[in-house]
C-alpha positions as CSV (number, residue, x, y, z in Angstrom):
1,X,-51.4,-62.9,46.0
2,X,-51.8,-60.2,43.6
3,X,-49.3,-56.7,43.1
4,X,-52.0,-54.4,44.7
5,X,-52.3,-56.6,47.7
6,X,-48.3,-56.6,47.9
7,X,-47.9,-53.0,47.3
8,X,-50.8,-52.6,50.2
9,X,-49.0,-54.8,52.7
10,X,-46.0,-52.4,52.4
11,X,-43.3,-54.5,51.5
12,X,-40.5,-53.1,49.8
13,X,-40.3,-52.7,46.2
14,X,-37.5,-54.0,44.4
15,X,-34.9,-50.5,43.5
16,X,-33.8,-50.7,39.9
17,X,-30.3,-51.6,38.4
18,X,-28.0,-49.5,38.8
19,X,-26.5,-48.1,34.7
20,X,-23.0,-47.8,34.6
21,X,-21.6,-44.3,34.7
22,X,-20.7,-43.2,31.0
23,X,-17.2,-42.6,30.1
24,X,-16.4,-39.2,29.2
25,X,-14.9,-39.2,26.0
26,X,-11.0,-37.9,25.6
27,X,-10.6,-35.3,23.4
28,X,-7.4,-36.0,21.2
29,X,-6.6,-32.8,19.2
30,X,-6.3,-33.0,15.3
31,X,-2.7,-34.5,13.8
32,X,-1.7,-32.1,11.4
33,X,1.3,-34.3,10.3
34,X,0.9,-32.7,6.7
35,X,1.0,-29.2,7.6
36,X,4.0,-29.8,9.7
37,X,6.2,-31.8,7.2
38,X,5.0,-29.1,4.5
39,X,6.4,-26.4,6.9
40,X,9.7,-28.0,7.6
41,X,10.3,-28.4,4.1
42,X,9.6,-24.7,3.2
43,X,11.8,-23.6,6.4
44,X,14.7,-26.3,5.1
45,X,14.2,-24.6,1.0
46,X,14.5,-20.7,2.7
47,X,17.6,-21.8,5.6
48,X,19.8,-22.9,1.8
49,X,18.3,-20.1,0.0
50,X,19.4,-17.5,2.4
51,X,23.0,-19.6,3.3
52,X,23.9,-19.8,-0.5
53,X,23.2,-15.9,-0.8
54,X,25.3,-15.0,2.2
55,X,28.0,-17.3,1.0
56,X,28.4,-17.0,-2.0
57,X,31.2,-14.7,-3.2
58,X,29.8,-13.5,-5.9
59,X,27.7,-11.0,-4.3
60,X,30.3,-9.4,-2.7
61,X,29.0,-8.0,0.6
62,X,31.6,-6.2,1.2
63,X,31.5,-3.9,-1.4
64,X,27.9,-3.6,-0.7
65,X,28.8,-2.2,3.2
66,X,31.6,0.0,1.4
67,X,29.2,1.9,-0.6
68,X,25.9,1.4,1.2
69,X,26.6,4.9,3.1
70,X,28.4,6.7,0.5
71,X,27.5,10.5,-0.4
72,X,26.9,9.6,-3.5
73,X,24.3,6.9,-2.8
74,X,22.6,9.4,0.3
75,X,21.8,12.0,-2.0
76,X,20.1,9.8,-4.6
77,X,18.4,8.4,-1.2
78,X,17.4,11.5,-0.4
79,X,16.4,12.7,-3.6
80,X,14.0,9.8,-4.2
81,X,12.8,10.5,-0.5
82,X,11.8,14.2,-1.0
83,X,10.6,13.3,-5.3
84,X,8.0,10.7,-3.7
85,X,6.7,12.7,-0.9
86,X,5.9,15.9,-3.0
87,X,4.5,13.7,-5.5
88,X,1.9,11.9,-3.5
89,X,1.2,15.5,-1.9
90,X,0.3,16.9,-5.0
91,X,-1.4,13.9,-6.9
92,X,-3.1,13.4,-3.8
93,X,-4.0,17.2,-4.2
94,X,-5.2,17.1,-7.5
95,X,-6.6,13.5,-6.8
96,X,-9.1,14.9,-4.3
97,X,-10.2,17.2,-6.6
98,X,-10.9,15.2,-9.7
99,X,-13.0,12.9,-7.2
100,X,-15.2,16.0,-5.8
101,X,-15.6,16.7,-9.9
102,X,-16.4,13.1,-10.7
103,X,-19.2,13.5,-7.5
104,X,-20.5,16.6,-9.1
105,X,-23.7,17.6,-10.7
106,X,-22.6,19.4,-13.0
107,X,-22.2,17.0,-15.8
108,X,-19.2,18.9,-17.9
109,X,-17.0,18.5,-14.5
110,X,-18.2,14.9,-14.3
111,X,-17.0,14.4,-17.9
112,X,-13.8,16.2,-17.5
113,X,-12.8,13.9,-14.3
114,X,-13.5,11.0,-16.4
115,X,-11.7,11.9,-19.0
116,X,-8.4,12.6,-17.1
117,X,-8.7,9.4,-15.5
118,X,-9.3,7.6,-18.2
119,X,-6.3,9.2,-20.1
120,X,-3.9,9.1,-17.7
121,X,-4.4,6.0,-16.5
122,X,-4.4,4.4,-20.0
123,X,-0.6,6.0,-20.7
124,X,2.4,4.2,-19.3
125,X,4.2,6.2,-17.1
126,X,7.7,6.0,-18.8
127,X,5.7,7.4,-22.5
128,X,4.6,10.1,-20.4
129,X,7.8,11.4,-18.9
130,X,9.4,11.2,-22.2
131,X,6.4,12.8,-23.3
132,X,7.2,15.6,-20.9
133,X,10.9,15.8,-21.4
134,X,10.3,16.3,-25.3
135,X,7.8,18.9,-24.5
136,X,10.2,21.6,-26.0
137,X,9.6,19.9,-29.7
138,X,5.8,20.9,-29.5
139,X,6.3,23.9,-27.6
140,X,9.4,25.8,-27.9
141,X,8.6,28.9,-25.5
142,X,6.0,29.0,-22.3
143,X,5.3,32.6,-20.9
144,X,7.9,33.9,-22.9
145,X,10.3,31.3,-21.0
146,X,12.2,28.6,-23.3
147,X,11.0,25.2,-22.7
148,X,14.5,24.1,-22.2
149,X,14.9,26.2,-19.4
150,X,11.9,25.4,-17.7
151,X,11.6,22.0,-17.7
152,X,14.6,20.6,-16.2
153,X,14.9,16.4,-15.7
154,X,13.7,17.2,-11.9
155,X,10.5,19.4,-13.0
156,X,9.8,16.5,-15.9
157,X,9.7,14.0,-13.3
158,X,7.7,15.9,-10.7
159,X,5.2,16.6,-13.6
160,X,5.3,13.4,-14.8
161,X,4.6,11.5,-11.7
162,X,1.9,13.9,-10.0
163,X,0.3,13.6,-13.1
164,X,0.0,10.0,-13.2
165,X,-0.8,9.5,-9.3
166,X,-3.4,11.8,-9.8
167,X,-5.7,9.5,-11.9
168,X,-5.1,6.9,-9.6
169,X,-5.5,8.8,-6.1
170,X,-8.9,10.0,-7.7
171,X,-10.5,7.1,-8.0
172,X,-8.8,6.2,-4.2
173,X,-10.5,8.9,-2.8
174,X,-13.9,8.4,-4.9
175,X,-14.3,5.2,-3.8
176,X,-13.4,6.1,0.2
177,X,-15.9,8.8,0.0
178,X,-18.6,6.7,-1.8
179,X,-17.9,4.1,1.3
180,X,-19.9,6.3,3.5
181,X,-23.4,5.7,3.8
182,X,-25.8,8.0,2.8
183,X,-28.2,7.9,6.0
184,X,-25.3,9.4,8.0
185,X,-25.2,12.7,5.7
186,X,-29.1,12.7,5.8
187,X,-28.6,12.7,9.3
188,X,-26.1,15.5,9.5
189,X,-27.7,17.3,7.4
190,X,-31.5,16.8,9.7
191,X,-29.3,18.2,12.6
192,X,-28.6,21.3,10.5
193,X,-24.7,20.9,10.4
194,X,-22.9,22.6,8.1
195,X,-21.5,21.7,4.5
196,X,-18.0,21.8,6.1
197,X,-18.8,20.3,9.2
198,X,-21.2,17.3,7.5
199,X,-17.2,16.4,5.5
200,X,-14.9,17.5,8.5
201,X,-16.6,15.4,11.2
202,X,-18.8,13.1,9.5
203,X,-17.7,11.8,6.0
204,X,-13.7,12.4,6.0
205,X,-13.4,10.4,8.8
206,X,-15.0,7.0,7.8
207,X,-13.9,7.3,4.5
208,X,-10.6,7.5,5.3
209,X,-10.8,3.9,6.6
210,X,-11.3,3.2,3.4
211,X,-8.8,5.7,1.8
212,X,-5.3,4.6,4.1
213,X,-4.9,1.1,3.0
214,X,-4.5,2.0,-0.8
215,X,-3.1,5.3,-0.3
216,X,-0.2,3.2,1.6
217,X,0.3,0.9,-1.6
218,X,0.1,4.2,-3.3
219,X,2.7,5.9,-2.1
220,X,4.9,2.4,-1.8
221,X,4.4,1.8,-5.0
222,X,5.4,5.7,-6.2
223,X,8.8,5.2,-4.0
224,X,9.4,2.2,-5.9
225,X,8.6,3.9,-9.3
226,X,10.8,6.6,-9.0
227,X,13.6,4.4,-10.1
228,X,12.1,5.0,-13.8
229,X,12.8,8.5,-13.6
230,X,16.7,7.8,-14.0
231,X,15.8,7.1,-18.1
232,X,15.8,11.0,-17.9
233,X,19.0,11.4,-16.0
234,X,17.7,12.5,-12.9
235,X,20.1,11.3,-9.8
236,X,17.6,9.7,-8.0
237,X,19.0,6.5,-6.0
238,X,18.8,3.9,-8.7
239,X,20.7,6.0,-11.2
240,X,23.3,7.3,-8.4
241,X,24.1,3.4,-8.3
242,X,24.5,3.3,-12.0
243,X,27.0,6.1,-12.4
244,X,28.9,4.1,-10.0
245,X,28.7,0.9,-11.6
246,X,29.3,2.2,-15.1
247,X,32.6,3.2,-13.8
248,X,34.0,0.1,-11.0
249,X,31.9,-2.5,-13.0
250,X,30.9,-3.6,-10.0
251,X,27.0,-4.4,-11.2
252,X,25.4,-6.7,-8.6
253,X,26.9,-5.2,-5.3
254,X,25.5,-1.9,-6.2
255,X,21.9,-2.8,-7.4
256,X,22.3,-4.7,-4.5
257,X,22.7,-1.5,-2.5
258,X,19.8,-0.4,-3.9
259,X,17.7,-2.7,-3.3
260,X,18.6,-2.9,0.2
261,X,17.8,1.1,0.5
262,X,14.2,0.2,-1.2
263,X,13.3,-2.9,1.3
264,X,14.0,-0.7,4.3
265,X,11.9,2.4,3.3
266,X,9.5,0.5,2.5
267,X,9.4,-1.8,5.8
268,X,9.3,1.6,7.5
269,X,6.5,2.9,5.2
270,X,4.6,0.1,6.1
271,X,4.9,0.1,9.8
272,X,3.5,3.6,9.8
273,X,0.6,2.5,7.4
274,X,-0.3,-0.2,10.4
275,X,-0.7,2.6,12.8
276,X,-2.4,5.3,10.4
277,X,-4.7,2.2,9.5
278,X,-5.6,1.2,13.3
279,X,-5.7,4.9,14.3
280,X,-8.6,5.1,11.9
281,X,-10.2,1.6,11.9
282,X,-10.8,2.8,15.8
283,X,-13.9,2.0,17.4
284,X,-14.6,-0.8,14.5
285,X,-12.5,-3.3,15.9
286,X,-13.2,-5.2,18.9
């Protein structure tokens, strides 16, 4: 009997084998045995590091609490507090306007930009403030005013330092201001907005995304550096630590109250450069 004559007589057709279900495969996740041993030993290396410092006599804590909150050691704190912000207020200042020069037209006040970065960032800041504090050798009298008596150690250093920042807070602010495209001022300027609205509402604000992350190593870094001033005797908080020193002998513990003074500024510099930074990186982040 042939398959048509089966399949007519309606007999039933055979049903085929039934597959196996497939097993679903267990997902193991990754061994990272390296990365763990790697960590334990660093964690192991920093636990002695940070046991030996704390025991070990020879730093003397305790002097370090005795003199951490002297008067002595505030007012160089505060002195290097008020020195630092002036200075990034006025290189900053002066900064902003050597980039608006560099971004000129006019060809003499691109040249003269350039040529004040390129000088003052080429000099070492310690050759310029004793540059500046030897001023009275090339010029004896100023508007009839000795030199001596005009440029005190404080005024050397403030000169000194918003000089240098300057250079460098130029080329900052260039760059955040070149960050900005160009269609959005096209854009501004198709919408007839002002010249002072196109920079208030359109360009300062996207470039200072690109400003506040090297203005806040900026101005970290300037804190820091106005330890160098003490070479000109100016009581700042590095060289308040020194005068005591020089006279107890007592070296580490007070660098070491130094240094403590610097790490915390700083830390709280930084936290406010996380929030400046996120209030302006708002609406680009997800």
């Amino acid at each position: 009997m042939s398959s048509d004559t089966l399949a007519s007589s309606g007999s039933p057709a055979k049903a085929p084998p039934a597959t196996a279900p497939r097993a679903v495969p267990r997902v193991v996740p990754r061994r990272r045995t390296g990365q763990w041993i790697a960590a334990a030993a660093v964690l192991a290396l920093l636990g002695l590091a940070v046991n030996s410092v704390l025991r070990n006599d020879a730093f003397q804590w305790g002097v370090v609490a005795d003199y951490f909150t002297t008067a002595s050691v505030l007012r160089g704190l505060w002195l290097t507090l008020w020195l630092t912000a002036l200075v990034m207020a006025l290189g900053f200042a002066l900064g902003t306007l050597l980039a608006v020069m560099r971004l000129s037209a006019n060809p003499v006040l691109r040249a003269v930009s350039w040529g004040y970065v390129w000088l003052f960032r080429s000099m070492p800041i310690l050759v310029q403030l004793l540059f500046w504090f030897n001023i009275g050798a090339l010029y004896p009298h100023l508007f009839g005013v000795k030199t001596v008596d005009l440029f005190g150690p404080v005024t050397v250093a403030i000169i000194g330092l918003t000089l240098h920042e300057a250079a460098y807070a130029a080329e900052v602010v260039r760059g955040g201001i070149l960050s900005v495209d160009r269609g959005q001022i096209e854009a501004a300027q198709a919408l007839g907005l002002s010249r002072y609205r196109r920079w208030r509402r359109i360009v300062l604000p996207q470039a200072m995304r690109a400003i506040v992350p090297p203005a806040g190593n900026m101005l970290i870094g300037t804190l820091k550096g106005t330890s160098i001033v003490s070479v000109i005797a100016v009581q700042d908080l590095l060289y308040s630590v020194q005068l005591v020193y020089h006279r107890t002998y007592q070296v580490i513990p007070l660098l070491l109250v130094a240094t403590i003074w610097y790490v915390v500024v700083t830390s709280l510099l930084s936290v406010g450069q996380y929030y400046v930074e996120r209030h302006y990186a708002r609406g680009t982040q997800r």
